[in-house]
C-alpha positions as CSV (number, residue, x, y, z in Angstrom):
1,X,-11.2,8.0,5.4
2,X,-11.3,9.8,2.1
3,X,-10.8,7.5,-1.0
4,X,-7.3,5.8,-0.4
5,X,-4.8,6.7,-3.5
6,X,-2.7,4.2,-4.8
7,X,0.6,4.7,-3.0
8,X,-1.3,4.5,0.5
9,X,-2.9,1.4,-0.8
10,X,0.5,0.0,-2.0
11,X,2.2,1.1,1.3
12,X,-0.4,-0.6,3.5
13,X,-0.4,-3.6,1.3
14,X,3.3,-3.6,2.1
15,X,3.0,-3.0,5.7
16,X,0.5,-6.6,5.6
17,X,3.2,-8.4,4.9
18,X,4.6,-7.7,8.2
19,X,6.7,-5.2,9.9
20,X,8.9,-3.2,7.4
21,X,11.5,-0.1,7.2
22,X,11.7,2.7,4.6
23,X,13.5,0.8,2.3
24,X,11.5,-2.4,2.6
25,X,8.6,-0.5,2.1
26,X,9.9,1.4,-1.0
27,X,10.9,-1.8,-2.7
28,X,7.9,-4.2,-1.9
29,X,5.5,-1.0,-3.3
30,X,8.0,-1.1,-6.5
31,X,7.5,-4.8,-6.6
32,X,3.6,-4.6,-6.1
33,X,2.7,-2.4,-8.9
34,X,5.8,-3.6,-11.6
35,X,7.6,-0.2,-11.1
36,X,4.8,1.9,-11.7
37,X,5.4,3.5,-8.4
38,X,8.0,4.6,-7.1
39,X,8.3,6.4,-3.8
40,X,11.4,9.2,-2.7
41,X,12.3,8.4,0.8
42,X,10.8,11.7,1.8
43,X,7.6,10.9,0.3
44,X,7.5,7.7,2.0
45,X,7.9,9.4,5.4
46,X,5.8,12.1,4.7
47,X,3.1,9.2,4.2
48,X,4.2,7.1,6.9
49,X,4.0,10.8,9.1
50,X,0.3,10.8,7.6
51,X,-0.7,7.2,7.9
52,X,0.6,7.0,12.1
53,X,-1.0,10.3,12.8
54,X,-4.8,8.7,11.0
55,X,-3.6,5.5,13.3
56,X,-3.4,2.8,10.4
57,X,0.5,2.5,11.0
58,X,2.4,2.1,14.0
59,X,5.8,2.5,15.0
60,X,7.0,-1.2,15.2
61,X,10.7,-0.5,16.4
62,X,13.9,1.2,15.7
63,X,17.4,-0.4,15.7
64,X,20.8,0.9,15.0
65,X,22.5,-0.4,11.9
66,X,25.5,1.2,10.7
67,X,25.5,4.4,12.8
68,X,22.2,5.4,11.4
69,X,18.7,4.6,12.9
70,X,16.3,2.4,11.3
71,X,12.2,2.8,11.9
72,X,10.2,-0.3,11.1
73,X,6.5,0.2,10.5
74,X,3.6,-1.9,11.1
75,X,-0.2,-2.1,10.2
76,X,-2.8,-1.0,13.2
77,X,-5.7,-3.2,13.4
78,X,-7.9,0.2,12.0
79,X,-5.1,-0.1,8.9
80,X,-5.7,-3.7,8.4
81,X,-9.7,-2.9,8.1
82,X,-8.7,-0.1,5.9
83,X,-6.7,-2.0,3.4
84,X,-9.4,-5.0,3.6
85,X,-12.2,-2.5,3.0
86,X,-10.5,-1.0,0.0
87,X,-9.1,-4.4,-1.2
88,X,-12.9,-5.2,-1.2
89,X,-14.2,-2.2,-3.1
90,X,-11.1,-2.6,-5.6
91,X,-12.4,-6.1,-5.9
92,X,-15.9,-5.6,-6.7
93,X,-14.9,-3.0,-9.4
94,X,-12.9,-5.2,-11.2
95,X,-15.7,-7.8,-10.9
96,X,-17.9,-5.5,-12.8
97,X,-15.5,-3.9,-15.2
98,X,-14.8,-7.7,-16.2
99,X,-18.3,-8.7,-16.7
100,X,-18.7,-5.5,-18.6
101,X,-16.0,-6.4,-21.0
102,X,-17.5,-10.1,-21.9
103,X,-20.6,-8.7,-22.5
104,X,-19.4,-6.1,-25.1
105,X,-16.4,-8.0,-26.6
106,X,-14.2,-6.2,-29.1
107,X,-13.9,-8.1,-32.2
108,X,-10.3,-9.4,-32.2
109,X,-10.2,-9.0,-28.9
110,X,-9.4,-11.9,-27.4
């Protein structure tokens, strides 16, 4: 997989929680990065299209609510390793970026 953006990362991170629908999804990825993202409906699915056909999310069910059909989407055990792997990387940068900082401090910086 090619370097995984930030809304896939979000959207997966989601999806760890457990199975979700479009609009679970498109609130928890609001919630994760404090409304720095925020995802269309059509942009979701257009990811969600992207992510089943790579196989790192799964249709999970569907289920009628109010006349209109609801999708709930789940992580595959190659999405799981996916999100873990960049979680990881993601990780380790911010390891380093933060030892960077302490040892070339701005002064009155706190």
């Amino acid at each position: 997989m090619a370097t995984m953006r930030e809304p896939t990362f979000l959207i997966l991170t989601a999806l760890a929680a457990g199975p979700r629908h479009g609009y679970g999804v498109i609130k928890d990825v609001a919630e994760l990065s404090d409304g720095r993202t925020s995802l269309l409906a059509g942009t979701l699915y257009t990811a969600l299209d992207r992510l089943t056909a790579e196989g790192l999310v799964e249709l999970d069910r569907e289920e009628r609510v109010g006349g209109r059909l609801r999708r709930y989407y789940r992580l595959t055990a190659a999405g799981h390793a996916a999100l873990s792997e960049r979680a990881e990387q993601l990780r380790r940068a911010a390891h380093v970026a933060r030892a960077r900082l302490r040892a070339n401090p701005v002064p009155g910086m706190p």
